[in-house]
GUMARSE-932108 format. One record per residue (C-alpha): residue number from 1; residue in three letters; x, y, z. Coordinates in steps of 0.2 Angstrom, whole numbers. Each point is the difference from the previous one (the first is absolute). Layout:
BEGIN
+-----+-----+-------+-------+-------+
|   k |   r |    c1 |    c2 |    c3 |
+-----+-----+-------+-------+-------+
| NUM | ALA |     X |     Y |     Z |
...
+-----+-----+-------+-------+-------+
//
This chain:
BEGIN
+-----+-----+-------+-------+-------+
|   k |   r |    c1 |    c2 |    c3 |
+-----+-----+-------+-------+-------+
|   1 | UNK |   182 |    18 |  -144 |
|   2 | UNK |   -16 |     6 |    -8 |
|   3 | UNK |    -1 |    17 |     5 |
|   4 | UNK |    15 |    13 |    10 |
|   5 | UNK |    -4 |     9 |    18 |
|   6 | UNK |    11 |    14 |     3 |
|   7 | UNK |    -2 |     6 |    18 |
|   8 | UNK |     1 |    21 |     0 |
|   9 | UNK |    -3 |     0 |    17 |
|  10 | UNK |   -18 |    -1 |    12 |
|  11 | UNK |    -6 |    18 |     4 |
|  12 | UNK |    -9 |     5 |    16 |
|  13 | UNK |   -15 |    -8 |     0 |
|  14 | UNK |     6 |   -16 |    -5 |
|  15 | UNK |    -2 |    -1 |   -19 |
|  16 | UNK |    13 |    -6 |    -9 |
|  17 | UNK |     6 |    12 |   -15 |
|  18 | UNK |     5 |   -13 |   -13 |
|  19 | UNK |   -11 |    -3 |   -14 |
|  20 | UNK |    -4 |   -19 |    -4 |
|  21 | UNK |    -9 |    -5 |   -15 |
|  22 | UNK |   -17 |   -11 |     3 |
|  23 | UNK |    10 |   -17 |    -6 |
|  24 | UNK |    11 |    -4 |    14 |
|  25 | UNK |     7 |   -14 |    13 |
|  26 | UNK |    -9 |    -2 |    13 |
|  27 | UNK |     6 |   -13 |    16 |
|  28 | UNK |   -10 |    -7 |    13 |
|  29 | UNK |     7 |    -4 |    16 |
|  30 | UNK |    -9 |   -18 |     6 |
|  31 | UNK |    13 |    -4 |    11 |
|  32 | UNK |   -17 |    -2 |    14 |
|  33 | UNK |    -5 |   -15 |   -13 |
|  34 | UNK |     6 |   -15 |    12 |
|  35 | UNK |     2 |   -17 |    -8 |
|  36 | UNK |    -7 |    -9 |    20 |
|  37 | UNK |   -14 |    -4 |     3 |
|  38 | UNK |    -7 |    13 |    16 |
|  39 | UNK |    -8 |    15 |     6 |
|  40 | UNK |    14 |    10 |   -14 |
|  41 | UNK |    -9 |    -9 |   -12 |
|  42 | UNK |   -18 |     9 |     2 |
|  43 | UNK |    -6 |    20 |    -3 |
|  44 | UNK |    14 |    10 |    -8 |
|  45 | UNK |     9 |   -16 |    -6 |
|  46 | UNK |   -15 |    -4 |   -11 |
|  47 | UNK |    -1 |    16 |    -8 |
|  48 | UNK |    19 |    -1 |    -6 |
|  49 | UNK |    -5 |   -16 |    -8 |
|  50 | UNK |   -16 |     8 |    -8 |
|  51 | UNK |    11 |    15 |    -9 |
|  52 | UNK |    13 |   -13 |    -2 |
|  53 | UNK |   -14 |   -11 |   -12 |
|  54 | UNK |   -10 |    15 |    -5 |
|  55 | UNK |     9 |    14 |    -4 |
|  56 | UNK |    10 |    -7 |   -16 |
|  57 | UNK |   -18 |     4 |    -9 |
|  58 | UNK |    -2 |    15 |     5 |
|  59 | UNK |    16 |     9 |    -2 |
|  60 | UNK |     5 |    -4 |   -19 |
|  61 | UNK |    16 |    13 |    -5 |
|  62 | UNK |     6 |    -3 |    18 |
|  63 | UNK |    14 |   -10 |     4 |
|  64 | UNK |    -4 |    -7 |    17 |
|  65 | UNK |    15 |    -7 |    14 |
|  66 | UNK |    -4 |    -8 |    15 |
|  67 | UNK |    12 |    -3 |    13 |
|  68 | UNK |    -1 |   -15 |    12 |
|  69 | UNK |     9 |    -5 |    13 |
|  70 | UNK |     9 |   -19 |     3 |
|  71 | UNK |   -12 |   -15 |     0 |
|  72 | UNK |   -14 |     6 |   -13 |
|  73 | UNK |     1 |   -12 |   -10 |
|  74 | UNK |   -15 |     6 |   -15 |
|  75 | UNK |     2 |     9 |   -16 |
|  76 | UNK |   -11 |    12 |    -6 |
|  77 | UNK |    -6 |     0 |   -17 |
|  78 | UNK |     3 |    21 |    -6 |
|  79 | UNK |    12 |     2 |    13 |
|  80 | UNK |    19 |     0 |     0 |
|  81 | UNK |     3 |    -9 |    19 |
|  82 | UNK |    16 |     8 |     9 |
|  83 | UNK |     3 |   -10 |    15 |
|  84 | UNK |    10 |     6 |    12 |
|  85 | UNK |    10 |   -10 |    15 |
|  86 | UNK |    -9 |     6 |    15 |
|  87 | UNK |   -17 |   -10 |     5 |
|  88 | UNK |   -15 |    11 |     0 |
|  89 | UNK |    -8 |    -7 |    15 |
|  90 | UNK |    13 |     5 |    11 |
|  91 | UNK |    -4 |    16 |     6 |
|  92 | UNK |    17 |     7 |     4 |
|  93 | UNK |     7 |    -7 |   -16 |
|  94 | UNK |   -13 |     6 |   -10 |
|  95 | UNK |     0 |    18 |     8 |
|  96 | UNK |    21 |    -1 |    -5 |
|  97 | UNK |    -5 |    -4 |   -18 |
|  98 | UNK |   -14 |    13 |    -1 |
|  99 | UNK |    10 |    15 |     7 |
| 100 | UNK |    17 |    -5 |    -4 |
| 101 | UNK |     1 |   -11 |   -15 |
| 102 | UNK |   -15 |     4 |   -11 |
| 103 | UNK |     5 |    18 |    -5 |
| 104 | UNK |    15 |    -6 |    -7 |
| 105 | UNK |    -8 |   -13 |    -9 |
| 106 | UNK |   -13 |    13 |    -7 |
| 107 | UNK |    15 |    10 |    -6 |
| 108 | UNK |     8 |   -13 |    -6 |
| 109 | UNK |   -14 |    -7 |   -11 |
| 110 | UNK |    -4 |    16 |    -7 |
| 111 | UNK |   -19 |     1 |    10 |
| 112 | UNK |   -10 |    14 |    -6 |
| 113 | UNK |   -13 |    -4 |    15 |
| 114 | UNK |    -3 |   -10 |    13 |
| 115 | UNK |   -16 |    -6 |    11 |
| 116 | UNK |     2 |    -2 |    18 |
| 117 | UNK |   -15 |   -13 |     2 |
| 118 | UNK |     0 |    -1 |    19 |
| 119 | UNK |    -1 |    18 |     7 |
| 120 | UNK |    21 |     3 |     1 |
| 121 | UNK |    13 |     3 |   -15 |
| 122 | UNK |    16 |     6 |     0 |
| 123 | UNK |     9 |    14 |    10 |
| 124 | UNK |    13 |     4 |   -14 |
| 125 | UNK |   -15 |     2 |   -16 |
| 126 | UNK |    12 |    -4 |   -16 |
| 127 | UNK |   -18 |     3 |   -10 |
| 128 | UNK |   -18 |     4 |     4 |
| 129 | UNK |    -8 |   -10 |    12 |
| 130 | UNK |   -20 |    -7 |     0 |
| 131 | UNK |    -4 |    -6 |    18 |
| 132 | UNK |   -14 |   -13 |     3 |
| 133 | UNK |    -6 |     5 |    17 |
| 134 | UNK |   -11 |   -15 |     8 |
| 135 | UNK |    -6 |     9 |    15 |
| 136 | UNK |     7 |     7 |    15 |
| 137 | UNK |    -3 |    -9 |    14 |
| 138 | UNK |    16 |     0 |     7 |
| 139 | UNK |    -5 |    20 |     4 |
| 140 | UNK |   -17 |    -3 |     6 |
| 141 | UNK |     4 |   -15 |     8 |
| 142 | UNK |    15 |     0 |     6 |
| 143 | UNK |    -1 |   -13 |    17 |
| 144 | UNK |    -4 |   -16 |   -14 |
| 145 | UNK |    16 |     1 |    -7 |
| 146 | UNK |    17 |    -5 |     6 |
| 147 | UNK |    13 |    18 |     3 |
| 148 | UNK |    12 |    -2 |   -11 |
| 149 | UNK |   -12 |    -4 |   -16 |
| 150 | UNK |   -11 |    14 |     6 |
| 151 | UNK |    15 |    12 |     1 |
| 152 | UNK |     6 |    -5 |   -18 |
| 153 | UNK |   -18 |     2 |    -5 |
| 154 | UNK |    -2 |    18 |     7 |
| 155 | UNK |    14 |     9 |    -4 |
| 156 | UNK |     3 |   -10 |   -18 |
| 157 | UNK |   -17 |     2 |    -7 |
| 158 | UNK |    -5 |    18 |     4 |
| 159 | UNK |    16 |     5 |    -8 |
| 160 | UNK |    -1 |   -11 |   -15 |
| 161 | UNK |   -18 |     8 |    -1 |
| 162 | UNK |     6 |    15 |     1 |
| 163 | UNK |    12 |    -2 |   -13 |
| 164 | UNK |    -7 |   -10 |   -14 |
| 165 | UNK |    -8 |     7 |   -16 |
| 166 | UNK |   -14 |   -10 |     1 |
| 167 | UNK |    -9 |    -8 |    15 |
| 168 | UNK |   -13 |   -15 |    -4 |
| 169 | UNK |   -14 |    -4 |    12 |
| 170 | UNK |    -7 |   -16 |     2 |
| 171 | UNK |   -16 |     7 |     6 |
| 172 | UNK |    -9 |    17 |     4 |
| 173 | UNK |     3 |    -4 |    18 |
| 174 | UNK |    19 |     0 |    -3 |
| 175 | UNK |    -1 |    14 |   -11 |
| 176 | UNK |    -9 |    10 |    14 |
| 177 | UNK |    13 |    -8 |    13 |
| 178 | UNK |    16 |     5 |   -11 |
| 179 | UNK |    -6 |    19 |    -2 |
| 180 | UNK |    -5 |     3 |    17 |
| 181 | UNK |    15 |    -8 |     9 |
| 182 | UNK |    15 |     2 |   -12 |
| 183 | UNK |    -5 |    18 |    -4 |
| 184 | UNK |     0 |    -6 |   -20 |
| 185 | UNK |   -11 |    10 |   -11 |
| 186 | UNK |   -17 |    -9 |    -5 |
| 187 | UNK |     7 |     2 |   -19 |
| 188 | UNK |    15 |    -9 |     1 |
| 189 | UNK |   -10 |   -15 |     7 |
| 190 | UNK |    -8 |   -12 |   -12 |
| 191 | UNK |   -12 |   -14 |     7 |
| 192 | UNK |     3 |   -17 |   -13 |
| 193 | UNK |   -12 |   -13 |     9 |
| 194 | UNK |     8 |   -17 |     1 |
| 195 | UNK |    -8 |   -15 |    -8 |
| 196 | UNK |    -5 |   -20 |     1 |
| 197 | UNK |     6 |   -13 |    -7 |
| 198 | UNK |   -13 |   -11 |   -12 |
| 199 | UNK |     3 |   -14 |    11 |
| 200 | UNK |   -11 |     8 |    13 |
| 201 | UNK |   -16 |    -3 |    -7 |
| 202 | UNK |   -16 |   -14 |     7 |
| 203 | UNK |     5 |   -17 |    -5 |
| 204 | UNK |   -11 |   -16 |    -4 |
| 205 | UNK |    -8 |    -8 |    17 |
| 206 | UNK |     8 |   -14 |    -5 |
| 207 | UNK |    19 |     6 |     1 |
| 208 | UNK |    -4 |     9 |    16 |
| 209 | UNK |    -8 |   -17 |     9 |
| 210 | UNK |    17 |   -10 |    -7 |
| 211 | UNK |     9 |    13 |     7 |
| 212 | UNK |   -11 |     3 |    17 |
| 213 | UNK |     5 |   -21 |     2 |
| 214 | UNK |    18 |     1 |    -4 |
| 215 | UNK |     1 |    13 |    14 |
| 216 | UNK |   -10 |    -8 |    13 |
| 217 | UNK |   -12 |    18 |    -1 |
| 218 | UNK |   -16 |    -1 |    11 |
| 219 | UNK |   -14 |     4 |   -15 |
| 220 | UNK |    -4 |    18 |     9 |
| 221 | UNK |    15 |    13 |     7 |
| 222 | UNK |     5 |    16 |     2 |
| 223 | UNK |    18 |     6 |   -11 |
| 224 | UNK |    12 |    11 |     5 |
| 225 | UNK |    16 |     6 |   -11 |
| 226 | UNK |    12 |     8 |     9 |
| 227 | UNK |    19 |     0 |     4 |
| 228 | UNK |     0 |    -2 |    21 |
| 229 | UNK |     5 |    17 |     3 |
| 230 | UNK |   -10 |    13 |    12 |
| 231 | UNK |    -7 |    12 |   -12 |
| 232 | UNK |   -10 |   -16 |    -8 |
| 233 | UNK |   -10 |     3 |    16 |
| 234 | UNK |    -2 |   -20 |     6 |
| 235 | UNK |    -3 |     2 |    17 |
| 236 | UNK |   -15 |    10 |     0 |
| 237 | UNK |    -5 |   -12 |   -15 |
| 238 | UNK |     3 |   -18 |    12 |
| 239 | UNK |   -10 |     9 |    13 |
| 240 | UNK |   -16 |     6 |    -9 |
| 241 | UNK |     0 |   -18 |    -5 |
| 242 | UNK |     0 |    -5 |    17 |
| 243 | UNK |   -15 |     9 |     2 |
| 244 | UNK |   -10 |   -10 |   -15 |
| 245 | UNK |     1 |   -18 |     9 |
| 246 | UNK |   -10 |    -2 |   -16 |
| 247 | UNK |    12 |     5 |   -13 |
| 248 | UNK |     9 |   -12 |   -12 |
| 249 | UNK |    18 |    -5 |     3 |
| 250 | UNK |    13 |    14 |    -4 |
| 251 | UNK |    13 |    -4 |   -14 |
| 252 | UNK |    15 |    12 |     2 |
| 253 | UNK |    11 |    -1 |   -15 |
| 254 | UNK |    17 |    11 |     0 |
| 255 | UNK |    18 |    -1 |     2 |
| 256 | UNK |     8 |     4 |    18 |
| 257 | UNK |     5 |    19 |     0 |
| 258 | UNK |     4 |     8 |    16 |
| 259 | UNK |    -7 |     7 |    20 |
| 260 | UNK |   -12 |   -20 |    -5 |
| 261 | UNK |     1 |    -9 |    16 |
| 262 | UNK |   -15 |    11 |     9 |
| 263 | UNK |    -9 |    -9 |   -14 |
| 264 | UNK |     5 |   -17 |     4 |
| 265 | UNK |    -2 |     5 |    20 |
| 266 | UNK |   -21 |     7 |    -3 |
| 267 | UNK |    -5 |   -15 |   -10 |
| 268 | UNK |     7 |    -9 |    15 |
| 269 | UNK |    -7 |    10 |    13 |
| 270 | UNK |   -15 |     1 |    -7 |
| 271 | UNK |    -1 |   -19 |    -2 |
| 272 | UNK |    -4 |     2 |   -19 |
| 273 | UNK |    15 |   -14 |    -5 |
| 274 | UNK |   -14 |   -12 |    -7 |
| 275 | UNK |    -9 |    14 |   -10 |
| 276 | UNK |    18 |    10 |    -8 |
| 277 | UNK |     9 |    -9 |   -13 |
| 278 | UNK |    15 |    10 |    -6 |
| 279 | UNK |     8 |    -9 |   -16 |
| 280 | UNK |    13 |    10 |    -1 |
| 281 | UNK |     8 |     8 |   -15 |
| 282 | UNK |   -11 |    -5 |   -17 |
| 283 | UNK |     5 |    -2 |   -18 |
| 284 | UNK |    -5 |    14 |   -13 |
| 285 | UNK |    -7 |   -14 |   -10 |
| 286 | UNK |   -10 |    -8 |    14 |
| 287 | UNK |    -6 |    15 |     7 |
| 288 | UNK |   -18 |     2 |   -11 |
| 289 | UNK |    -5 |   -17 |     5 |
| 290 | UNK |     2 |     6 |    17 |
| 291 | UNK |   -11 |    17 |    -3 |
| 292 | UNK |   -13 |   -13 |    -8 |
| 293 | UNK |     0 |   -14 |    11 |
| 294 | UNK |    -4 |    16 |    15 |
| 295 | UNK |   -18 |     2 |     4 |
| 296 | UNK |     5 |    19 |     5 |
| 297 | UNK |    15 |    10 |     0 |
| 298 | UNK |     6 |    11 |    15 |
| 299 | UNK |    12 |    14 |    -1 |
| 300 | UNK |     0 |    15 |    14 |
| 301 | UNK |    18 |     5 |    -3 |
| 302 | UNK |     2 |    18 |     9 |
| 303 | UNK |     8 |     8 |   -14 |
| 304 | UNK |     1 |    -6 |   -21 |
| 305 | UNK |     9 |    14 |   -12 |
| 306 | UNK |   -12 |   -14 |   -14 |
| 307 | UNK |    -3 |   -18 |     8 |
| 308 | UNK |     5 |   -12 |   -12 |
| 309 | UNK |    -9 |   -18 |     8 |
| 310 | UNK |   -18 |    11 |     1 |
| 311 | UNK |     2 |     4 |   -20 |
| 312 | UNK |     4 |   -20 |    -1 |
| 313 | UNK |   -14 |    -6 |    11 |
| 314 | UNK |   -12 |    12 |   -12 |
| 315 | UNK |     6 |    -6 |   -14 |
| 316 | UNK |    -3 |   -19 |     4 |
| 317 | UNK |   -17 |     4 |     7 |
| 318 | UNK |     3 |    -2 |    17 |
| 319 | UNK |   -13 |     9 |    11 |
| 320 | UNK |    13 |    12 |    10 |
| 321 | UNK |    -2 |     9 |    16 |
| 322 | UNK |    15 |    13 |     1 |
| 323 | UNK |     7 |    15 |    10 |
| 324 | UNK |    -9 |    18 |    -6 |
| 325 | UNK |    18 |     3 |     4 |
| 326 | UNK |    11 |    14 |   -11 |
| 327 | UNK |    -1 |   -10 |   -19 |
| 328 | UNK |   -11 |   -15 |     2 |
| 329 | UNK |   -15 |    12 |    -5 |
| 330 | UNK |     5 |     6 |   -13 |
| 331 | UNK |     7 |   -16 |    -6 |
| 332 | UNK |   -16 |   -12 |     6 |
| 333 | UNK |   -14 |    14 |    -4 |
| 334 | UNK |   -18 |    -9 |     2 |
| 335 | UNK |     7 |   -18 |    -2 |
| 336 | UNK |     4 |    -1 |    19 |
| 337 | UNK |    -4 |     1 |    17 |
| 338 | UNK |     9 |    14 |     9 |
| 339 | UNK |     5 |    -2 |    21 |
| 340 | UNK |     6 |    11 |     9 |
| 341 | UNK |    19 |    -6 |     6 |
| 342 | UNK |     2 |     8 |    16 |
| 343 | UNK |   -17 |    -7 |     7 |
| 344 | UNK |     0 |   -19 |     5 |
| 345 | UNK |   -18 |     0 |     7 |
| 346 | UNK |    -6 |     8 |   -18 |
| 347 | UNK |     9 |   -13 |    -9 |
| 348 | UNK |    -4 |   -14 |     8 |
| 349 | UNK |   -20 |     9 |    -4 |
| 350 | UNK |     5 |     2 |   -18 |
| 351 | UNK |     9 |   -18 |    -4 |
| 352 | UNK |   -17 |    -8 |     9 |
| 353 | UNK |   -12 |    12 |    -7 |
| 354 | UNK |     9 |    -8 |   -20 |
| 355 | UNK |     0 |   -15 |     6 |
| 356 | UNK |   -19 |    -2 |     5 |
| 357 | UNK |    -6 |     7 |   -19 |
| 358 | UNK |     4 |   -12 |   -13 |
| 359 | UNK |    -8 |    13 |   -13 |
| 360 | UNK |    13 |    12 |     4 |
| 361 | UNK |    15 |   -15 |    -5 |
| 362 | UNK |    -8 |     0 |   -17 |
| 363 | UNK |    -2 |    18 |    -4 |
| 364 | UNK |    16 |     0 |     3 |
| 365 | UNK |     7 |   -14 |   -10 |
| 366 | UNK |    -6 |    10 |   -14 |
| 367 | UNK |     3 |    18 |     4 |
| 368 | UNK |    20 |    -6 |     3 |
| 369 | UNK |     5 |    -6 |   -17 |
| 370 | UNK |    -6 |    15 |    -9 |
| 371 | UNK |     8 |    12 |    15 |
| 372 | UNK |    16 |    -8 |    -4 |
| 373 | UNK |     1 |     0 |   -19 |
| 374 | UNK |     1 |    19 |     3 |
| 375 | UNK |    19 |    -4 |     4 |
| 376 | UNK |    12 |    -8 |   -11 |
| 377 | UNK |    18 |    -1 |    -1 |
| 378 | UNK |     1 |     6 |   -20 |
| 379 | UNK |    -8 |    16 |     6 |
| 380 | UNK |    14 |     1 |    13 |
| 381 | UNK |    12 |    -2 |   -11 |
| 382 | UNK |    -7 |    10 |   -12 |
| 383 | UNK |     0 |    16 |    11 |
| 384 | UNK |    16 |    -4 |     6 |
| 385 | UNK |     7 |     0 |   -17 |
| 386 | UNK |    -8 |    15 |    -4 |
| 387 | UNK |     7 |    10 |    14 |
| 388 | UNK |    19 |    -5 |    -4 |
| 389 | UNK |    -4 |     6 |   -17 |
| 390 | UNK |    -5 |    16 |     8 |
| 391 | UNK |    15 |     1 |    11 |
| 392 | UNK |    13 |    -5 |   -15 |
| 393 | UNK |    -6 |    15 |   -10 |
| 394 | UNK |     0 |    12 |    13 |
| 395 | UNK |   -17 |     0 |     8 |
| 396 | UNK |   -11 |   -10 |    12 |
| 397 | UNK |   -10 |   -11 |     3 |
| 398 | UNK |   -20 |     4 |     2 |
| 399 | UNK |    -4 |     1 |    19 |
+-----+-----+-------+-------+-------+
//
């Protein structure tokens, strides 16, 4: 082991009194990297695999662990892989391993730090803790999810926030979410941005017609990126697109989460069966010729802490139309049209009003790329790696 933690003790506030030089070991817990393909697959999944392939670069002088659990069958170059014999997309399981197991194999392995990258670490802190907080919808919104995962959610994340050296932000929104709820002080919150993957980017017309055939794709619609779940806001999307008879067919592409048969029920009831296409669950490596086969992409989720498929659909050019919900904002700037969520009638206006200005579509084919190169994945990882540099000598990060 490359460096020694000795544990004095953690004082009132939370601080840890042991003094641990700026080389150290740091472990990641990706036990939430699933090896199925699925809704666990999207969102928080994806950014595991971003600091998983980016960080390496960015943290020379660390020594970097990442737990996973049964079934992940990669190797990361730059990381020593500890896989452990509880799956990680079993929630019960997983919560076992997380509070139960992992402290013990932090101590056993000499961890100097670990990074919590999906809003909870452990109860028993062997070492400091860094905790990735995505967002907070399972306190603002707490009907969309299912009881038990909103209960473990509550009570796990506030104290884990509470308790951490260093809190990372995906977004100002989740920044401004985390101090006003979790009664965190704004310093001890740092916002690092998430990023997109180079794959996302506008590909030749002639891959995206091979690819438009090979799906059976009608040469104009509508693209949605979602898991199935209610805080993704489909309902009100299927009926606003009953009220645009004139509107392309609607391509839904996400993986089955939970509380989705009242979506299945309003494209029935609202007789829209012949203009909804829901593909299910989509590859990562299929995925941008999706976001560029789509004439527009539509996102009016309720609540984002960042918004990963509206960075995507930028980043390929896509002319988007998304929620002026919490992140999307700040994530989409200019390079999108905002609706309002809550209002069907104004989005139905909105989605006919972009779809009857062909200009708009190509102001905004241009204006998304550029928006997008603003986040990448090296500058995550390189102000992640900087803030377990601060918490290993003592410090934190920069809110």
């Amino acid at each position: 082991m490359g460096s020694l933690l000795i544990i004095c003790g953690v004082n009132p506030d939370g601080e840890y009194s042991a003094r641990v030089p700026a080389q150290g070991h740091v472990a990641l817990n990706a036990h939430l990297l699933s090896p199925q393909a699925g809704y666990r697959n999207a969102g928080v999944s994806q950014y595991i695999q971003a600091l998983l392939r980016t960080l390496p670069a960015a943290a020379g002088g660390l020594r970097l662990t990442a737990y996973v659990g049964a079934g992940v069958a990669d190797s990361f170059a730059g990381w020593q892989v500890r896989r452990t014999a509880l799956p990680g997309d079993r929630p019960l399981l997983r919560i076992v391993w997380e509070q139960a197991l992992q402290p013990i194999a932090l101590r056993q392995a000499g961890v100097d730090l670990v990074h919590a990258p999906v809003n909870v670490g452990p109860l028993v802190q062997t070492c400091p803790v860094v905790v990735t907080v995505h967002d907070l919808s399972f306190r603002l919104y707490p009907e969309t999810f299912r009881p038990a995962q909103r209960l473990y959610q509550s009570a796990l994340a506030r104290w884990t926030v509470r308790h951490a050296r260093q809190v990372i932000a995906v977004s100002e929104s989740t920044r401004t979410d985390v101090v006003r709820h979790f009664g965190v002080p704004a310093e001890r919150v740092a916002v690092v941005y998430n990023g997109v993957d180079d794959a996302f980017r506008p590909y030749p017309a002639e891959v995206v017609e091979a690819f438009r055939r090979e799906k059976g794709l009608p040469e104009r619609f509508l693209l949605c990126v979602a898991t199935l779940e209610p805080r993704k806001n489909l309902v009100r999307l299927l009926e606003a697109l009953a009220r645009v008879p004139g509107a392309p067919p609607l391509v839904v592409c996400g993986g089955k989460g939970w509380y989705y048969d009242t979506i299945f029920a309003t494209i029935e009831r609202l007789g829209l069966s012949g203009r909804v296409h829901l593909p299910g669950y989509i590859p990562a490596a299929e995925l941008p010729l999706w976001y560029n086969a789509a004439s527009w992409f539509i996102y009016p989720s309720l609540y984002e802490g960042f918004g990963l498929p509206a960075l995507q659909a930028l980043a390929c050019g896509t002319p988007s139309i998304v929620s002026r919900a919490s992140a999307l904002p700040e994530v989409v700037g200019d390079a999108a049209v905002l609706l309002d969520p809550l209002d069907v009638e104004a989005m139905a206006g909105t989605l006919a009003h972009a779809l009857d200005d062909p200009g708009l579509a190509t102001v905004l084919r241009q204006k998304g790329p550029a928006q997008a190169r603003r986040f990448s994945w090296a500058r995550t990882a390189e102000e992640t790696a900087a803030i377990y540099r601060a918490v290993l000598a003592g410090g934190r990060g920069h809110a």
